[in-house]
C-alpha positions in Angstrom: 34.1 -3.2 11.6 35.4 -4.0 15.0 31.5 -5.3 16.1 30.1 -6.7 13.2 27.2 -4.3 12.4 26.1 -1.7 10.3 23.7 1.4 11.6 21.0 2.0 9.2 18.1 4.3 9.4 18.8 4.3 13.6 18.4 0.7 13.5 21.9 -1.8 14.0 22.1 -4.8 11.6 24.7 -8.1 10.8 27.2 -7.3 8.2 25.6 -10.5 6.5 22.1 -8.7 6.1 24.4 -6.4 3.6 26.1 -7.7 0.4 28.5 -6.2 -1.6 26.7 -2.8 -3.8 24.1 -3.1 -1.7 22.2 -0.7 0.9 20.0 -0.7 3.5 16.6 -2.9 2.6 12.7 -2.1 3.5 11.2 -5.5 2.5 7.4 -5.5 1.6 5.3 -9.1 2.0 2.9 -9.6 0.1 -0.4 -11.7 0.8 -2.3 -12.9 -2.0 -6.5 -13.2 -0.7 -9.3 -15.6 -3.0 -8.8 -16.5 -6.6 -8.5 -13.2 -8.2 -5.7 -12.2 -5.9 -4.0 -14.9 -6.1 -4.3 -15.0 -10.2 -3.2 -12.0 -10.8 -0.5 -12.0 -7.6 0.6 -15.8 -9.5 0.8 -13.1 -13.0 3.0 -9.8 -11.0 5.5 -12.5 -9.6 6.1 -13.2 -12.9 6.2 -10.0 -14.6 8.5 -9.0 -11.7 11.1 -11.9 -11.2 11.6 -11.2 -15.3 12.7 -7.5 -14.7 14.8 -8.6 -12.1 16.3 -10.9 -14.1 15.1 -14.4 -12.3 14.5 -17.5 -14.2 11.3 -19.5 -13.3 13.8 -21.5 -10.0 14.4 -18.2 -8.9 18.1 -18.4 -9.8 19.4 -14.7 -10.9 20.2 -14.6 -14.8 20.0 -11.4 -15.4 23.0 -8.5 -16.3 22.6 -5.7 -14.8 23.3 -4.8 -11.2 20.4 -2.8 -10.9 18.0 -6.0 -11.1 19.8 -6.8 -7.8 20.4 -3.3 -5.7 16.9 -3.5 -4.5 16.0 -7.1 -5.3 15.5 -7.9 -1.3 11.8 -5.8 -1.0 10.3 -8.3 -2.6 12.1 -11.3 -2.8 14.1 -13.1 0.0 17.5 -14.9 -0.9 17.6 -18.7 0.0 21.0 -20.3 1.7 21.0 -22.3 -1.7 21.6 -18.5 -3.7 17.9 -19.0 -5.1 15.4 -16.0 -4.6 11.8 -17.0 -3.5 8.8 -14.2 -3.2 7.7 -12.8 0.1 4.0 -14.0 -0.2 1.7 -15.7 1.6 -1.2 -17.0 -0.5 -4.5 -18.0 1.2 -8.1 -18.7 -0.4 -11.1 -20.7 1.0 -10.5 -23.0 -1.3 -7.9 -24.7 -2.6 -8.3 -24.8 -6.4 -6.7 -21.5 -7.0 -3.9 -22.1 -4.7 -2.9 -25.6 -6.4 -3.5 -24.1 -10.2 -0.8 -21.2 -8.9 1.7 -24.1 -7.7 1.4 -25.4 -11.0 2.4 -22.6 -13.1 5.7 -22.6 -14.5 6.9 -20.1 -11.3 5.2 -21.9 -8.8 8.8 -22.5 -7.4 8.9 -19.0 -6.6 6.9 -20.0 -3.6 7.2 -21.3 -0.3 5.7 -24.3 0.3 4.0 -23.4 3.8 3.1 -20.0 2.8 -0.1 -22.0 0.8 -3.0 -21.7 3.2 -6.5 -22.7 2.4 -9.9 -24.0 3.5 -12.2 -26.5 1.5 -15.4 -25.4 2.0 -14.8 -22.3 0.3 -16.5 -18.9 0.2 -19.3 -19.4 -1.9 -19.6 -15.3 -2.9 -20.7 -14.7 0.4 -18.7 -11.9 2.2 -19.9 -13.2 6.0 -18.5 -16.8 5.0 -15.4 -14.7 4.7 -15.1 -12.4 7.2 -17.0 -14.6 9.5 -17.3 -17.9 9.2 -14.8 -19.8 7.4 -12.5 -17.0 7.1 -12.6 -16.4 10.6 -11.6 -20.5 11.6 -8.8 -20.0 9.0 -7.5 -16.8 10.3 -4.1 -18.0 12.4 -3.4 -19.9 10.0 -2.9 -17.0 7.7 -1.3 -14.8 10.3 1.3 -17.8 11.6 2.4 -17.5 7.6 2.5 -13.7 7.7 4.4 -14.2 11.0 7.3 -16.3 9.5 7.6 -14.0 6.8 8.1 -10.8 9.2 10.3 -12.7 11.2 13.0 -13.2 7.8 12.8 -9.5 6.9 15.6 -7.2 8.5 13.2 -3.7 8.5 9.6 -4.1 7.1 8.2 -1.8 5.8 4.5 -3.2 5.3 2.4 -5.2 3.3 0.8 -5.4 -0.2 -2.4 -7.2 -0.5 -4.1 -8.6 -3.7 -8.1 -9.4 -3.4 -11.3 -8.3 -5.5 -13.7 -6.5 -3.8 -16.7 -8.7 -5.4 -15.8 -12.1 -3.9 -16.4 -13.5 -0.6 -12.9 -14.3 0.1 -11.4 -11.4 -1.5 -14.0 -9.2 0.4 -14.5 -11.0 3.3 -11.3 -13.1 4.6 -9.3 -9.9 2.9 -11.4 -7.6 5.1 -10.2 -9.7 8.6 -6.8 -10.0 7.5 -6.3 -5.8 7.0 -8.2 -5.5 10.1 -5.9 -7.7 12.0 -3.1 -6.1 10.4 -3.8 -3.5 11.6 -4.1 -4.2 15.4 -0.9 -6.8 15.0 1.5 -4.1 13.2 0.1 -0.5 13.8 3.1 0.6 12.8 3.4 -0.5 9.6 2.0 0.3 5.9 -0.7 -1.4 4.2 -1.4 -0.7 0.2 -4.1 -2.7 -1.3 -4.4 -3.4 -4.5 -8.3 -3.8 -5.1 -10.2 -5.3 -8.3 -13.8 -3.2 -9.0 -16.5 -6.0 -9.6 -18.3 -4.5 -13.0 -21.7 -5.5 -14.6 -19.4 -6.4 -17.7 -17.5 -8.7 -15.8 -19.4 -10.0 -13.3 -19.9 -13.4 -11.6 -22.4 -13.0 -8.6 -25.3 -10.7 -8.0 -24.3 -10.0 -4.8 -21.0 -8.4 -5.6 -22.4 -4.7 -4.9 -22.9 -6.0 -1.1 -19.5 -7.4 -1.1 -18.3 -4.3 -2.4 -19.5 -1.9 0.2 -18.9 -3.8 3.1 -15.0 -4.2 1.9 -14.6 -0.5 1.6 -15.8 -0.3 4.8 -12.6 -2.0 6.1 -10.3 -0.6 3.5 -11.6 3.0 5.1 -10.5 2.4 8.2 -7.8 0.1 7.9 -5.8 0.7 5.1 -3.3 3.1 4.5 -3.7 3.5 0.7 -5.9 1.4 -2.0 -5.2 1.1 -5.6 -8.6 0.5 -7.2 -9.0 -1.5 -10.3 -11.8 -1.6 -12.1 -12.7 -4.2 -14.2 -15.3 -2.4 -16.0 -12.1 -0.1 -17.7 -10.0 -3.4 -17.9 -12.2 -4.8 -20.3 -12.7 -1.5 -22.2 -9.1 -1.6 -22.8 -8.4 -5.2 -23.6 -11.8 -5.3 -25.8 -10.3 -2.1 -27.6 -7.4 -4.5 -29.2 -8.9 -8.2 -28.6 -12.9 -8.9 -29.0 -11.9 -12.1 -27.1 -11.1 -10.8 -23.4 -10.3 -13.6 -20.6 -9.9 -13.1 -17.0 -6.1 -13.7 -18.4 -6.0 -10.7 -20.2 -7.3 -8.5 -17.2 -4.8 -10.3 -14.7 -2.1 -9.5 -17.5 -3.0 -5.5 -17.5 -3.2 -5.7 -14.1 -0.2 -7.2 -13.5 1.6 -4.4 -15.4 -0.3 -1.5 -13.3 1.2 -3.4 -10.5 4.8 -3.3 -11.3 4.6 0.1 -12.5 3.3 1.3 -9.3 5.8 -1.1 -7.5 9.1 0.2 -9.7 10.1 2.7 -7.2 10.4 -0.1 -4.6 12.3 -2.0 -6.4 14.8 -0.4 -8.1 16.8 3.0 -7.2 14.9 6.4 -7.7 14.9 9.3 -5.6 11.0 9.5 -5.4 8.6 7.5 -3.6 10.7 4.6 -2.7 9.5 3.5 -0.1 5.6 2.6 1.1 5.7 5.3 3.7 6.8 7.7 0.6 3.9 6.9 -1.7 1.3 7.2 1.1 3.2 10.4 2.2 2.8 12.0 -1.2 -0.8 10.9 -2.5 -3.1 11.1 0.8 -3.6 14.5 2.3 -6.7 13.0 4.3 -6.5 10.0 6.3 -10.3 8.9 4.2 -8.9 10.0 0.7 -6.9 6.9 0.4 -8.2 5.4 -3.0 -5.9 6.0 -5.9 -6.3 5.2 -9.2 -3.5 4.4 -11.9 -3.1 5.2 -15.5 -0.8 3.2 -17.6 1.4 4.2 -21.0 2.6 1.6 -23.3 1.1 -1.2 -21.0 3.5 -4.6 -22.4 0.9 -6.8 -22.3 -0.9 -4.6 -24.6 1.9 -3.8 -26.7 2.3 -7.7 -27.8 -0.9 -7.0 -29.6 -0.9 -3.9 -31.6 0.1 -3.3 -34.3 0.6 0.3 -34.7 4.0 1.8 -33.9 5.0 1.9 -30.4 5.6 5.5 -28.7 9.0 6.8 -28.3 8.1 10.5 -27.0 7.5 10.9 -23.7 5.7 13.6 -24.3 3.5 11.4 -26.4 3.5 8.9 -23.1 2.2 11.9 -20.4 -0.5 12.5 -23.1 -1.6 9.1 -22.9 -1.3 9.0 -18.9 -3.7 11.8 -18.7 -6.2 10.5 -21.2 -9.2 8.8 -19.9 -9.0 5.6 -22.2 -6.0 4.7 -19.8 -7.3 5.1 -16.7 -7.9 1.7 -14.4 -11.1 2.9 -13.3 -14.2 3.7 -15.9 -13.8 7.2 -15.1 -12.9 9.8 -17.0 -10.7 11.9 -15.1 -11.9 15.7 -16.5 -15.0 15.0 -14.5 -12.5 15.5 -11.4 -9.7 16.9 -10.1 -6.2 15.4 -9.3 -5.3 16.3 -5.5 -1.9 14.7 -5.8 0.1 13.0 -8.0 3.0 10.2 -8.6 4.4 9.7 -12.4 7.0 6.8 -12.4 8.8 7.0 -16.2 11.0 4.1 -17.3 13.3 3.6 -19.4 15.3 6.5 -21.6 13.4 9.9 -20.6 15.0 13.4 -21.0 15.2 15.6 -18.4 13.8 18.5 -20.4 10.7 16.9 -21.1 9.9 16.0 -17.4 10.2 19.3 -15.9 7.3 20.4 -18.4 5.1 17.9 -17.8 3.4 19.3 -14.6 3.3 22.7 -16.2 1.1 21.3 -19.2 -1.3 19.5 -16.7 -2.2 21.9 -13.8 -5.4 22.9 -15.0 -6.4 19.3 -13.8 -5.0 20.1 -10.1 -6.6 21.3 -7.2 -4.9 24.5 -6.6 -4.8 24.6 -2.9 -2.1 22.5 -2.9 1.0 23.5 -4.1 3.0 21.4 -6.1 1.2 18.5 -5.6 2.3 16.2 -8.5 6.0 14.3 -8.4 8.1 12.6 -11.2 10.6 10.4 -11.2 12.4 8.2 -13.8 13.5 4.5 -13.8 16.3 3.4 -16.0 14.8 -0.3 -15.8 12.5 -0.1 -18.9 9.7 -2.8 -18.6 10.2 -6.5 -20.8 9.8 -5.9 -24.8 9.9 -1.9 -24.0 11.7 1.1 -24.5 9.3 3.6 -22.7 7.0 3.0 -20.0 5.0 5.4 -17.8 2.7 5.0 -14.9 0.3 7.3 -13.1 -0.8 6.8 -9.7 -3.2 9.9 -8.7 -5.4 10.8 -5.8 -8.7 12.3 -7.6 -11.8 13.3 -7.1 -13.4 11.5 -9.9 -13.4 7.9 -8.0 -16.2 8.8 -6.4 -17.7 7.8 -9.3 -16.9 4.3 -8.7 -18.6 4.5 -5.4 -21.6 5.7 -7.0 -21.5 3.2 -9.7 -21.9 0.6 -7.0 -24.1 2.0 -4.4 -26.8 2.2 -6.6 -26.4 -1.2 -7.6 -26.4 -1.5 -3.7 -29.3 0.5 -3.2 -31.5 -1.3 -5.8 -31.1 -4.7 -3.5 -30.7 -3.3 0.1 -34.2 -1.5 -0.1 -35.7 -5.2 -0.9 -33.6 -6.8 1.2 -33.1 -9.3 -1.3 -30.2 -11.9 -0.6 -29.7 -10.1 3.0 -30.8 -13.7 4.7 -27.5 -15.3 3.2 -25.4 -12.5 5.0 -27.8 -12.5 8.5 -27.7 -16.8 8.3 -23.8 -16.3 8.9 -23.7 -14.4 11.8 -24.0 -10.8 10.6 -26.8 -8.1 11.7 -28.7 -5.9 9.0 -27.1 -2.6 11.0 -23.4 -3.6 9.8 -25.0 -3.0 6.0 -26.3 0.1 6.8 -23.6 1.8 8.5 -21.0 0.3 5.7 -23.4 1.8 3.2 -23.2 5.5 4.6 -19.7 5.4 5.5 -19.4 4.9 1.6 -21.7 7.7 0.9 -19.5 9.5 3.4 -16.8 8.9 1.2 -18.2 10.4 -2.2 -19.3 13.5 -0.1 -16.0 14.1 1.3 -14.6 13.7 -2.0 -17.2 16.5 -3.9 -16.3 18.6 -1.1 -12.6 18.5 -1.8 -13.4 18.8 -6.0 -15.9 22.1 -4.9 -13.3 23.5 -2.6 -12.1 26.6 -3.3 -9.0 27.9 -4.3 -6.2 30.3 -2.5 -7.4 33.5 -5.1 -11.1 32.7 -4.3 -11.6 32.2 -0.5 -12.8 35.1 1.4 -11.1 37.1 4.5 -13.1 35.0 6.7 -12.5 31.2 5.3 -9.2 32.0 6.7 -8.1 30.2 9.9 -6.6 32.7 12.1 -3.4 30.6 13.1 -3.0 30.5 9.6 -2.8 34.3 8.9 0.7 34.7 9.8 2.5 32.5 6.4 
């Protein structure tokens, strides 16, 4: 008190960085890359400033103090008293950026955190990465800069892109890459759309694809893929009609499922460093995929009755018609596991869960699936439930697309767009094995044996002693 601080995780801080009921925060910024991050970034600052209890200014409305214990991860607190989002949002062109502005929360955001190009992408992931991606590069990272700067311990970053686009892909390759070599230190958690023949908008997207997991492989520290193949299954399953507005709406919900933890109290993955610390057990095996229960969006537009069982709930969470990936997920094994339940869920009923599931587990790692519980149910919900899981089966989703890659590369067709912009044919080749890399890597962890089946000599000898 004498001195005006406060010491928090070995770091000292102003008393004015603290208000009343509040403890120490880990902000996360967000940067929102191309048009389908930014859509469905424009649709999760929504969903989110609602639980929070934020009108569309960003002035606090809400009644509990729980929407405000946390409420400084994601959103930073104006000297007016109005919150504003911790997001810089950047395309190659400008359409997306100005349609976001003009939503109704577009005051969410800071003016000068819009940065954009004109001449666009144009699908083409070496315009991206390294042409007009590349020009527009400081740009981006001055924004990111100036966001840092207002946070009092960051914690990392969440980025929003599609892996089928050429800014999403390429400008969202550069920016984790420079991430990387700016803060080392820090977390990065994609959040990355699938392309899918169902929902598709270039040929090229397989190209796209592989050359952005090549960057996400070695420079992010966890990836939440999205597939918009299982998007549209789900949507189409209540609404013949699907729009790109109903997949940003479903995403949107996977999104602040995953995010709940951060934002409100828990005692389980809380933090970035938390998830990344109980999903990955290989640096490689960073691709998670999410199941969602009782999604909101989707509950607007059913009409059977809604669940009130969580038991019902983990049912659903381990059924393959929920799954964010078209994968079913008895074709592979679950290494780890994260299940964040909101709203009203008994105790009892979340010790069992685990028990009921473990056939699905890799047994060579002990108690490798967590729960926790939110008391903040989601908007027009009782009961909510998200899985985030670290499993074998999205190697399917590599193989999906490499043979779509495969059927182009052995033509070359389209590869003089890519070599016009600066890129040589080796870059494709060496992104396309590091993917096949991947899906072996991930068999071998699915084949693996268990504890009761290895023999004497699978055994390491420093290991003989536990």
């Amino acid at each position: 008190p004498e001195w005006g601080g406060v010491r928090c995780n070995s770091q000292l801080y102003p008393l004015h960085a603290f208000k009343a009921g509040s403890r120490c925060m880990r902000e996360i910024v967000t940067v929102q890359v191309g048009q389908c991050g930014n859509q469905i970034g424009a649709r999760f600052w929504e969903v989110v400033s609602e639980e929070h209890g934020l009108d569309a200014l960003g002035e606090y409305k809400g009644e509990s103090d729980y929407q405000l214990e946390r409420i400084s991860t994601f959103f930073d607190e104006a000297t007016t008293g109005r919150y504003l989002a911790r997001t810089v949002l950047t395309d190659l062109d400008e359409g997306s950026l100005l349609s976001v502005r003009a939503r109704t929360y577009g005051a969410l955001f800071r003016a000068e955190n819009f940065v954009s190009a004109t001449r666009g992408a144009a699908n083409n992931w070496a315009r991206g990465r390294y042409a007009e991606g590349a020009e527009l590069m400081d740009s981006v990272l001055d924004a990111v800069r100036s966001e840092v700067e207002m946070c009092d311990s960051l914690q990392g970053f969440q980025i929003t892109h599609s892996l089928g686009g050429g800014t999403g892909s390429g400008l969202g390759a550069l920016l984790i890459e420079r991430l990387r070599e700016e803060f080392p230190d820090r977390m990065v958690l994609t959040f990355s759309v699938v392309p899918s023949p169902k929902v598709s908008d270039t040929v090229v997207e397989p190209y796209n694809t592989v050359l952005a997991i090549h960057y996400l492989l070695e420079h992010a520290d966890a990836c939440v893929c999205i597939d918009n193949e299982a998007l549209y299954d789900r949507c189409n399953r209540q609404n013949t009609n699907v729009s790109y507005g109903d997949l940003n709406q479903v995403i949107s919900s996977v999104m602040s499922g995953t995010t709940c933890s951060f934002r409100f109290p828990g005692t389980l993955n809380n933090t970035l460093r938390g998830l990344a610390l109980n999903l990955v057990p290989f640096p490689r095996l960073h691709f998670l995929i999410v199941s969602i229960a009782e999604c909101p969006y989707l509950l607007q537009r059913r009409t059977t009755p809604t669940v009130n069982s969580f038991f019902k709930l983990s049912y659903q969470l381990f059924n393959g018609l929920n799954v964010t990936c078209a994968t079913d997920p008895r074709h592979g094994r679950y290494l780890t596991a994260a299940l964040t339940a909101r709203g009203c869920v008994p105790n009892n009923e979340i010790e069992s869960l685990t028990q009921r599931n473990s056939s699905g587990f890799v047994d060579w790692i002990p108690d490798s699936a967590k729960v926790s519980v939110c008391k903040i149910a989601p908007k027009d919900s009782q009961m909510s439930a998200t899985l985030v899981s670290n499993s074998t089966v999205i190697q399917e989703v590599f193989k999906r697309v490499g043979v779509q890659y495969d059927f182009m590369f052995r033509r070359r067709a389209f590869l003089h767009w890519y070599t016009a912009e600066g890129m040589d044919e080796l870059e494709f080749v060496e992104a396309a094995c590091d993917m096949n890399d991947l899906i072996v890597e991930y068999q071998q962890m699915q084949d693996y044996p268990g504890e009761n089946k290895m023999d004497d000599d699978d055994v390491d000898a420093e290991g003989c002693g536990f």
